[in-house]
N, C-alpha and C positions, 0 to 999 in steps of 0.2 A: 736561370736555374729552371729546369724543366719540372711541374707540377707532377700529382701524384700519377696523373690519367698516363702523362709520356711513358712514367717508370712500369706501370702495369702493361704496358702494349710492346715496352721494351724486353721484357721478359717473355714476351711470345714469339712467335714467327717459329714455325716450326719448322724441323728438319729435314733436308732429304740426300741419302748419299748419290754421289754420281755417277753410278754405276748399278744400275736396278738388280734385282733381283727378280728374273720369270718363275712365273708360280709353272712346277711341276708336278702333275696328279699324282705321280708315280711317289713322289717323297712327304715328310711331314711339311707343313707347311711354316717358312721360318721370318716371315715379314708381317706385321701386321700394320694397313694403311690407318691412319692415323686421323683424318678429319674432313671435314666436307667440302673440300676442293680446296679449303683454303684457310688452316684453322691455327690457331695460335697455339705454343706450346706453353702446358700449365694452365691453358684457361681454356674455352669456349673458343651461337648459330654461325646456311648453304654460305653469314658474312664470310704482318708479313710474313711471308710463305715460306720458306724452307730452312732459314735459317737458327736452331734455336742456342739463345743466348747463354743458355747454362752449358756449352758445349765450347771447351776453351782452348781446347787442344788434344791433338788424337789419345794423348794417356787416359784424359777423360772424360773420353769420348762414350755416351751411351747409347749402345743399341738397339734397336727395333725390336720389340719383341709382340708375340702373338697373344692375345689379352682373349678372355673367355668370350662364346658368344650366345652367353644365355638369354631365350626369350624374355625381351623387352618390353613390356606392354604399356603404350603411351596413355590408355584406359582403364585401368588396374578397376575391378569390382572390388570393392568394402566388404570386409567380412560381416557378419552376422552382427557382432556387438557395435562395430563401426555404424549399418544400418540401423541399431537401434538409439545409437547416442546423437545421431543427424537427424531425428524429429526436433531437437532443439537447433535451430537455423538462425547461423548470427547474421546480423544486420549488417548489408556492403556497404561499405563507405560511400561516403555522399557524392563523391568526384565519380565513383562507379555508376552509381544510380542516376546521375544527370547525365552521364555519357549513354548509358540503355535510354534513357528518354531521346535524347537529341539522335540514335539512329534510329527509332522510331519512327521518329517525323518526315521519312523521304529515304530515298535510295542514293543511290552512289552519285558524289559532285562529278562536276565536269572535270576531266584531266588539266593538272597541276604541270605545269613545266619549271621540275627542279633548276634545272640547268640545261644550256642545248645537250638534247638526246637522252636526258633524264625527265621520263615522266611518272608522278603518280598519281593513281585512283584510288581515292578515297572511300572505303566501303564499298568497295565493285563488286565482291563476293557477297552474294547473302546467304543470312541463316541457313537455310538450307543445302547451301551447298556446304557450306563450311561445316555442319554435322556430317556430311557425306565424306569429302577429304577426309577429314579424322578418320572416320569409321574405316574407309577404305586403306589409309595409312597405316591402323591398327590391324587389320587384318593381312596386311602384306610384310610389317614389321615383324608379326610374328613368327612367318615363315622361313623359306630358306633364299638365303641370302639377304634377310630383315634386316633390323637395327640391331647393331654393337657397339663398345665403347670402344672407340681407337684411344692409343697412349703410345706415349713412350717410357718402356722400363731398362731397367739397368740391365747387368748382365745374368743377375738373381731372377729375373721376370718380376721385379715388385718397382716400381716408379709410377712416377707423375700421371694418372689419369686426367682427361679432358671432361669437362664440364657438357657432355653432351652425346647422343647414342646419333648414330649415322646410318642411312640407308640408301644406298643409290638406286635408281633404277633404268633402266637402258643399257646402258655403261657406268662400270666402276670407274673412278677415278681413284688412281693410287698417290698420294702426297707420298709418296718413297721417290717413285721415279715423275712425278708431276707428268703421267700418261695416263689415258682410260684404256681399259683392259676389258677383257669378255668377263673375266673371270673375279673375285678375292682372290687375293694373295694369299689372307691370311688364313682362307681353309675353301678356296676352289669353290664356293656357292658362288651361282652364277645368277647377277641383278634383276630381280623380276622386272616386265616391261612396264610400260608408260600406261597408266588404264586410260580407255576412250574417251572417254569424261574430262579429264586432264588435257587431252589436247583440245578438247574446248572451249572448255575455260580460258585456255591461252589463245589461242584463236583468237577468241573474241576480246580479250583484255588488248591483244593488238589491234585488231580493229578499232577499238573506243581510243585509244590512243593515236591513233591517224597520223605518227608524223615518223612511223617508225617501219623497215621493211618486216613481213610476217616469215615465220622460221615453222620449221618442222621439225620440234625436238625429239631427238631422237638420247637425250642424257634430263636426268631430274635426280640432284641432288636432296636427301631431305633430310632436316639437322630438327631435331628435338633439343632444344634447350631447356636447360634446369634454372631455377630464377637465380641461381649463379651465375648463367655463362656468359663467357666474352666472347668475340674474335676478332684479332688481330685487323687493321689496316691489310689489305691485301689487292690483287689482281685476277680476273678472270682471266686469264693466259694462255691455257689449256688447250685449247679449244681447235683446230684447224685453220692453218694459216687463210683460207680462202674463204673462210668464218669469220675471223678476225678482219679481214682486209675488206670486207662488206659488211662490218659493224656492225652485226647483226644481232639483235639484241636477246640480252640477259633478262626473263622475265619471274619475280619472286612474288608470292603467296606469302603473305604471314595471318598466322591462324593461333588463336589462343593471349597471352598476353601479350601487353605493347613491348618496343624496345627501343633503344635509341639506336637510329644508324649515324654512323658515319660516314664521312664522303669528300675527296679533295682531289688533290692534284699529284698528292705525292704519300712519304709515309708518315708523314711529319703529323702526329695525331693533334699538335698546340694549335696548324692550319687548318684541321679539317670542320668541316661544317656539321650541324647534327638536324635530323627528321625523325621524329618522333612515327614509326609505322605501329599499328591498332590491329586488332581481327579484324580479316577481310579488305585489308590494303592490299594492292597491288604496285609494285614498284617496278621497274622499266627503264633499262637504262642500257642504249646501242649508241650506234652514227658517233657522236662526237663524243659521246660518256660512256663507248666502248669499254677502254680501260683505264675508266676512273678508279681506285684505291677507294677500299667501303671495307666496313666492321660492321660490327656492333658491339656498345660498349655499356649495355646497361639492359638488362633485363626488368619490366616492372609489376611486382606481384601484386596480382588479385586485381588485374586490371582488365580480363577476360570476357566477353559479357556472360551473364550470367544464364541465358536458354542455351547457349553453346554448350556448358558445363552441365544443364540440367539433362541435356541428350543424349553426351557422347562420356561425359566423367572424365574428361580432357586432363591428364595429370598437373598441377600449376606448372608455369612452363611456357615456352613458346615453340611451336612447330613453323618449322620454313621451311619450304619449297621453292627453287631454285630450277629454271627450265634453262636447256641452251641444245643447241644444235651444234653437232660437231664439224 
C-alpha cells in the first residue's frame, strides 16, 4: 500500500491537451500556461508532467483557463502599523541560528557528486548575491511578462490554483503544448531576458563543478514557492533534441527557504531519494542525470537565513531558478 507521499504526487502531474493552442495578438487570449516547466496539478517549485489525475474522461474533462496576472511582489513592504509592531523581534529557532553560525565560518564546500552527472554546491552563492537575485527578481516580477499564478479552472474560470507564481525568462515555456514560445499565451507578454549577472553566476557554478560541459542559457525558469508548495516527480524534456543528446546540464539556484528535492530513476516517488537544498545551493544535474525525474516535496519554513530576509524582505517562501539552454 502506497504511503501518504505517493497519494499526494499521485494527485499531480499536470495536464496538457495535444493539440496547442498558438497565442494570437489579434484575439483574447484563451490558454493560460500553467507551471514551471514542470509542475504538479493542485500542488506546487523550476521542480509528473502533463497528465492530471482528476481528469477521468473527456465529460469531465477541465479546461485551461486564463487566471489574473496581478503584480506579484516576492518583497512585499509592511505597512506602517506592521513596521511598528516588528520592533518586537521574535527569537529564530535554535536549528536556524546554528545554521547562520556554521555559514559563517567559510564559503562554499567543495562539489558533492549526488550521482554521475548530479552535482552539488553547497553555499556557492553568497549573501550578497543572493540579496541581488531577489532584488533583481523582484523587479523584473513586477513587470511585464513577471510572475503569475498558473491554474487550472473549470469551465466557470474558478478551479484548482497552484501553490506558486511563475516567471520565465528568455523563453516561455508553455505546459499546454510542452514547447517554449516567444511569447504567453495567456496574455502575449513577452519574457524578459536573462540579466548579465545571471549568466555568471552560472558560468562559474559550472566551472566549480568541472565535470560537467558549460551551456549558454538562453531559458530561466523562476518558480516562487509558498511554504505550501509541491511539485510533482517530473522530466526536463523540453529542451532541443541536440540539447538533450549532449546532456547538457540543468543548473538550479535556490534562494530563501530549504526544501526537500527529490530525485530517481523513475516516477515512483516510494524510490526516490531526497537532498535537503539551503539558500545559496546550487544543484547540477547533465551527462548521465540528464533526465533524472526530481520534485520537490516539502517546503521548510523559517528556515531562510536571517540577513537575506533583513535586506531584501524575501516573502516566507522559496525562490528557484532553473537555467537550461535550448
Amino acid at each position: 500500500m502506497k504511503n501518504e507521499k505517493s497519494a499526494m504526487y499521485r494527485r499531480g502531474r499536470g495536464w496538457s491537451p495535444s493539440t496547442p493552442l498558438p497565442f494570437n495578438p489579434s484575439q483574447p487570449a484563451r490558454v493560460a500556461a500553467t507551471g514551471d516547466g514542470d509542475i504538479a496539478c493542485g500542488a506546487s517549485e523550476q521542480e509528473g508532467r502533463k497528465t492530471c489525475s482528476s481528469v477521468d474522461d473527456d465529460k469531465n474533462m477541465k479546461m485551461p483557463q486564463p487566471h489574473s496576472h496581478d503584480p506579484f511582489d516576492i518583497c512585499p513592504r509592511p505597512s506602517p502599523s506592521k513596521q511598528t509592531a516588528a520592533t518586537v523581534v521574535l527569537k529564530p529557532p535554535l536549528l536556524v541560528t546554528n545554521r547562520e553560525r556554521r555559514k559563517q565560518g567559510g564559503g562554499p564546500s567543495p562539489p558533492q557528486v549526488v550521482r554521475p552527472g548530479m552535482i552539488l554546491l553547497k553555499s556557492y552563492i553568497s549573501l550578497s548575491d543572493q540579496v541581488s537575485i531577489v532584488k533583481i527578481c523582484r523587479e523584473l516580477g513586477m513587470g511585464s511578462g513577471g510572475f503569475y499564478q498558473p491554474g487550472y479552472g473549470d469551465v466557470d474560470g474558478e478551479g484548482a490554483k497552484l501553490h506558486l507564481k511563475m516567471m520565465c525568462l528568455g523563453r516561455h515555456w508553455d505546459p499546454l503544448s510542452s514547447q517554449y514560445t516567444d511569447y504567453r499565451p495567456s496574455d502575449g507578454d513577452k519574457p524578459p531576458q536573462i540579466p548579465p549577472d545571471f549568466h555568471r553566476l552560472v558560468r562559474d557554478a559550472i566551472a566549480q563543478a568541472q565535470t560537467l560541459p558549460p551551456i549558454k542559457p538562453d531559458i530561466c525558469i523562476v518558480n516562487f514557492y509558498s511554504q505550501s508548495g509541491r511539485l510533482g516527480l517530473h522530466q526536463d524534456k523540453d529542451e532541443s533534441q541536440e540539447s538533450l543528446r549532449q546532456g547538457l546540464p540543468v543548473v538550479s539556484f535556490s534562494i530563501g527557504d530549504s526544501a526537500n528535492f527529490l530525485y530517481g530513476d523513475s516516477r515512483d516517488v516510494d524510490k526516490a531519494q531526497t537532498l535537503e537544498l539551503q539558500s545559496g545551493d546550487v544543484l547540477i544535474f547533465g551527462g548521465k542525470s540528464r533526465n533524472v525525474f526530481h520534485g520537490v516535496s516539502a517546503i521548510h519554513p523559517r528556515t531562510a537565513p536571517i540577513p537575506l530576509l533583513q535586506q531584501t524582505n524575501l516573502r516566507p517562501g522559496r525562490l528557484n531558478l532553473t537555467f537550461r539552454q535550448f
